[in-house]
C-alpha positions in Angstrom: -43.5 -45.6 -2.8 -41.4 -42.9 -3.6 -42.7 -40.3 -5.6 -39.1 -38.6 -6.8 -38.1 -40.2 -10.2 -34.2 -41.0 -8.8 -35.7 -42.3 -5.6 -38.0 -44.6 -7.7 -35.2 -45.6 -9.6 -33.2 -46.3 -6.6 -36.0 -48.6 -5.5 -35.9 -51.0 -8.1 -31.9 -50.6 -8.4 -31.6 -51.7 -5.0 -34.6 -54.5 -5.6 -32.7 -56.0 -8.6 -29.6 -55.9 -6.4 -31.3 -57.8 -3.5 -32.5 -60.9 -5.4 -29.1 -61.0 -7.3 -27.4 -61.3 -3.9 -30.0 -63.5 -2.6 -29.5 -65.7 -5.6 -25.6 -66.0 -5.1 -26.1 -66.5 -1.0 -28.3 -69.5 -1.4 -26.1 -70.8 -3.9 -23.3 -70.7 -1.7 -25.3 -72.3 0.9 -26.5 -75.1 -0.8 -22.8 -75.5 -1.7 -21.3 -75.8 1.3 -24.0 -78.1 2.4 -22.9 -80.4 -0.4 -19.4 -80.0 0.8 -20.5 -80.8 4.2 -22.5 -84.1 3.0 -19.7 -85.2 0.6 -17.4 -85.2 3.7 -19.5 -86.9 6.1 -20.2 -89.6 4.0 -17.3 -90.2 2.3 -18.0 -89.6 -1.1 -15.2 -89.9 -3.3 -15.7 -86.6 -4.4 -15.3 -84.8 -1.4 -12.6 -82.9 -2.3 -13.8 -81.6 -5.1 -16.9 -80.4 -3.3 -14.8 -79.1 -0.6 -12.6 -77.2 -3.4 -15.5 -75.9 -5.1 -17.1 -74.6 -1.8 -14.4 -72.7 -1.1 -14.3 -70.8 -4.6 -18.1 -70.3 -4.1 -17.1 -68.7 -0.6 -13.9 -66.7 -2.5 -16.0 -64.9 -4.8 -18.8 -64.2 -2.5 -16.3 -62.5 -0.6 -15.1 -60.4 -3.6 -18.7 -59.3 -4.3 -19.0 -58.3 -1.3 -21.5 -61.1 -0.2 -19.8 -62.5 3.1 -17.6 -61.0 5.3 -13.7 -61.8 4.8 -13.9 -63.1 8.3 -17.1 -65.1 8.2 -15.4 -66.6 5.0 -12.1 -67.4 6.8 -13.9 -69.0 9.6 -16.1 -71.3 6.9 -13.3 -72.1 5.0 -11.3 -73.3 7.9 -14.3 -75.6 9.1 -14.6 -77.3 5.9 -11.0 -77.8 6.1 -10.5 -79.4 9.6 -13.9 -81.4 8.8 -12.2 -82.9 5.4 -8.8 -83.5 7.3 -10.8 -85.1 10.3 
């Protein structure tokens, strides 16, 4: 534990900043698996999963959550898998 008052508060700054992100990465996750399940069983609201998924994965990106490529490469591979 710092003992510096700014270091301390950079501690839990950083701590409140970790779960947030944690929060919005397994929410994306669980999306896309959704997404993924919707399409492989053809659920008749596959589309809208797939759609949603990708707007999970858009503003991850923005906050700075994934990596533009990483989300370029999962948005193409929910893509080819709902064309399939």
């Amino acid at each position: 534990m710092p003992n510096i008052k700014s270091a301390n508060k950079r501690v839990r700054i950083i701590a409140a900043k970790t779960a947030r992100n944690q929060a919005l990465r397994s929410a994306l996750r669980t999306q896309i698996k959704k997404a993924l399940v919707a399409v492989e069983t053809n659920a008749e609201d596959k589309d809208l999963q797939v759609r949603t998924a990708i707007k999970k994965i858009d503003q991850a990106v923005a906050k700075g959550i994934l990596h533009k490529d990483n989300a370029a490469r999962e948005k193409s591979a929910l893509a080819k898998k709902l064309g399939a």
